[in-house]
N, C-alpha and C positions, 0 to 999 in steps of 0.2 A: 627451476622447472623448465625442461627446453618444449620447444612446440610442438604444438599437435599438427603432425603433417596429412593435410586431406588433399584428395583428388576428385576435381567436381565435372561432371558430363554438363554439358550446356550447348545444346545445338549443333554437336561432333566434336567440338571442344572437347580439350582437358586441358584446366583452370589447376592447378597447381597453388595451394594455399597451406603457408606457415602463419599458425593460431596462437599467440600466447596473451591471453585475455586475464585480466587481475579481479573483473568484475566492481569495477568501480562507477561510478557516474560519471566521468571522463570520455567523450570522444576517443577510440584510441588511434592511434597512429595506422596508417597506411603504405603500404611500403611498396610501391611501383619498382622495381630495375630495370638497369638498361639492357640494351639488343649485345646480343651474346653472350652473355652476364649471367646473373643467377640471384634468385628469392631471396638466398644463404645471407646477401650483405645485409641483411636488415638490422641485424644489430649494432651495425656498425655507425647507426645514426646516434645512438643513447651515451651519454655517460655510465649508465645503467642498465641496462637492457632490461634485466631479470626486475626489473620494478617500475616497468613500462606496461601499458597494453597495448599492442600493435599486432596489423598483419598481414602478412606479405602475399600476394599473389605474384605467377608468373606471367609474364608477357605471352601473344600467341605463340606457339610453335616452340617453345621453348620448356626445354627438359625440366624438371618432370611431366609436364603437360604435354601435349599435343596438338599438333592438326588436324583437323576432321583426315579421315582415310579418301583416298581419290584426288582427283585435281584439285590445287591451292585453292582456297577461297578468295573471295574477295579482301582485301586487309584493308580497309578503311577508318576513317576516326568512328562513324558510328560503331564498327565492329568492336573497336579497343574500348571503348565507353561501355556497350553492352554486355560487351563479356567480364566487365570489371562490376559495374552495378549488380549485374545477377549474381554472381559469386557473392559479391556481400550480403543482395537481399538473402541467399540459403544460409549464410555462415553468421551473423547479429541480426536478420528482421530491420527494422526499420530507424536505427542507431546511425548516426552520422558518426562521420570520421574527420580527421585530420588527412587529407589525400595529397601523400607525399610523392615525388619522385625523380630520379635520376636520368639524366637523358631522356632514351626515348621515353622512359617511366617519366620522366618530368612531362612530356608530349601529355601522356595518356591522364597523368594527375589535373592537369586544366582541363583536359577535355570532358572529365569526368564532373569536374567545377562547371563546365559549360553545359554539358546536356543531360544534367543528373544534378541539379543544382542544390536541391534539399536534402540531397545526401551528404554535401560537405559544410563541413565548419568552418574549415579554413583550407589552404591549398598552399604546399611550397613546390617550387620546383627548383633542380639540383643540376645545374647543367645540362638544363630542359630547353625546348625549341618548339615552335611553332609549325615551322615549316621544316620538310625534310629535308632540304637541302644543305646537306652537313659537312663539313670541309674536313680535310687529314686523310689520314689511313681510312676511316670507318664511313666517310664521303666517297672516298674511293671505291671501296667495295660495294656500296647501293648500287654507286655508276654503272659500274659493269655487271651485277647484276639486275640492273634495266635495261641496260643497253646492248652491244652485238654481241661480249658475251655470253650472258642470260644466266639467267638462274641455275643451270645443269653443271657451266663452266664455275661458278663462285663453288656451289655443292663440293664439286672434284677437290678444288682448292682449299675449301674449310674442311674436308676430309684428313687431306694429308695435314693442315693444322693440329688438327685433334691428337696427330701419334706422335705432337713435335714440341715439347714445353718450350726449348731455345725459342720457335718461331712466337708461338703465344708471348710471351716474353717481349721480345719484341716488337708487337701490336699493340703491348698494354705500355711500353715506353715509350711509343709514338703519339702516344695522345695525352703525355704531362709535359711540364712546362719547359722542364729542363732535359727531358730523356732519361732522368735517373730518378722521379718521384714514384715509382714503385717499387724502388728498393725500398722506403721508408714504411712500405704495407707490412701489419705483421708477415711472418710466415704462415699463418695460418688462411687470414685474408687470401695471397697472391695461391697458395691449395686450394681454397675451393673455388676460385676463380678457373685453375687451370681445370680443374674437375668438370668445372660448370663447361667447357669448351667440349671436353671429351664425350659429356652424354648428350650435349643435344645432337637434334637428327638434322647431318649439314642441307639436306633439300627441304628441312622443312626454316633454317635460319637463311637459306639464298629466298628463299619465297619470302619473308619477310623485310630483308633486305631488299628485294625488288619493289616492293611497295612504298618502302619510305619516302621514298622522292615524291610522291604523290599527296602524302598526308601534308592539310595545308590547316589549322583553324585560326590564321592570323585575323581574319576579317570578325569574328567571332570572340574573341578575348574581351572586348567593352562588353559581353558580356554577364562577365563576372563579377559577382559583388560581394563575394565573399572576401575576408582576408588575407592574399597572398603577397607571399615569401618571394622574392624571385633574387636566386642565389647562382652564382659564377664562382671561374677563376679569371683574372682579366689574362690569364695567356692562354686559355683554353685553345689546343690546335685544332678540334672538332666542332664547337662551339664557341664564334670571335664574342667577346665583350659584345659587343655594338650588339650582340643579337639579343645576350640579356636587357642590356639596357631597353633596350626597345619591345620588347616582351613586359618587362614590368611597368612603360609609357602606356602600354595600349590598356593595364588594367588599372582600374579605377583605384586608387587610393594603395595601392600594393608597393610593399618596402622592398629595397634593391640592395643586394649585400654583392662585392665583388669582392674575392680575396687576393690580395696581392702575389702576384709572380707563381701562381696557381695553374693548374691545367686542368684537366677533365675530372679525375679520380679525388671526390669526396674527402673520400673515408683517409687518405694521406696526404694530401697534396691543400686540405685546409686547415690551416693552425687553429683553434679555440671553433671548429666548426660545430661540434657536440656540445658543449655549453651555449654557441650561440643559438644554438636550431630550441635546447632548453627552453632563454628565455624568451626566445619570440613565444613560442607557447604557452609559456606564462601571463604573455603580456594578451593572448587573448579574450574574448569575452567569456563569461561565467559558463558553461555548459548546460545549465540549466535554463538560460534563456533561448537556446538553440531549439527548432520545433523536433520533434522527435519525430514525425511522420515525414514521409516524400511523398512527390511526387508518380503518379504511373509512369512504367518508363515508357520515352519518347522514340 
């Protein structure tokens, strides 16, 4: 059964949510993705997908969703946490999750750990960061879109991106280990990747690119006390080692998996990462001990 794709209003928001729910007693999985990226990879965590319950929301600004209409918002961690809690409170009520996520989705999966706390059961993050300040190509592109510049200049650029697969291509081998770990992605994978490129709205991916350098919740992480996952490649060119290791230091009792000779991309670039992500989940506590209510949000 493939997912129920809905589109959620929240505050000028459009929340972009892939639903494939089994209806079990199970937390199901949460599927954050990274910045320019797309909802689409979520299956790409399962050995199984089709006998999972997870569900993917989009990041701000990002296709099929949207930005409020008018000048950028604000894009701060409160925003990424709130816009992620309300979406879930309308689509399960009051059902804790497994809050996964990939990069910047890794950012926003802690964050959500952090100011939404009764909402998660556990928490992995996938080549996630604390801080925005992110090195490679995709470091690059924040840069100047904070800097002189700015948002209007990246826009033009991610434009001509969008009608260019070589160049995309290119962006997505600059950030594995060897330069050539995305050839290993299906064909299918590296299509709606490129896809994911061509529909978002490039001034609405420079506006959130201009804000990442801002997003900080390092000081914040002891506060988690849930069980998390914190997962690398140790060659990641966008994400160094040193950052996971120190991300999984700051959280209380949180397991650290780095995979060898690894870069950014998941879904290819980690050998046994689907099995592995499995039995961490397994190795969780019963779901019935989990409180089924939250918190108001904060």
């Amino acid at each position: 059964m493939p997912p129920r794709r809905t589109l959620l209003q929240i505050d000028g928001h459009v929340v972009a949510a892939d639903v494939h729910l089994l209806g079990d007693d199970r937390p199901p999985v949460l599927f954050l993705h990274g910045i320019l990226t797309t909802l689409e990879l979520a299956p790409e965590l399962f050995v199984d997908p089709e006998a999972e319950s997870w569900i993917a929301l989009s990041l701000p600004g990002h296709a099929p969703g949207r930005l409020p209409s008018g000048p950028p918002p604000r894009l701060d961690a409160d925003l990424f946490g709130r816009l992620v809690e309300t979406a879930l409170d309308r689509l399960i009520g009051s059902q804790t999750v497994i809050a996964t996520g990939w990069s910047t989705g890794g950012f926003t999966a802690l964050t959500l750990a952090i100011r939404h706390p009764r909402r998660v059961a556990a928490v992995a993050s996938f080549a996630g960061f604390a801080a925005g300040s992110l090195a490679g190509s995709v470091g690059w592109l924040t840069w100047l879109a904070e800097g002189r510049l700015g948002a209007a200049g990246v826009s033009a650029g991610l434009a001509v991106a969008a009608r260019l697969p070589p160049l995309q291509r290119l962006v997505l081998r600059s950030v594995t280990a060897d330069g050539g770990g995305v050839s290993r992605a299906p064909r299918d994978v590296r299509a709606r990747l490129e896809a994911a490129v061509a529909a978002h709205d490039p001034r609405s991916l420079a506006a959130v690119l201009a804000a990442v350098r801002q997003l900080d919740i390092t000081p914040r992480l002891g506060e988690i006390r849930t069980p998390a996952w914190i997962v690398g490649g140790d060659r990641d060119p966008l994400i160094p080692a040193a950052t996971t290791r120190a991300i999984a230091a700051a959280i209380p009792g949180a397991t650290l998996r780095l995979y060898r000779a690894a870069g950014h991309l998941f879904f290819c670039e980690w050998p046994g990462f689907r099995e592995d992500f499995a039995a961490w989940r397994r190795s969780l506590p019963d779901p019935r001990s989990i409180p089924a209510t939250i918190c108001p949000h904060r």
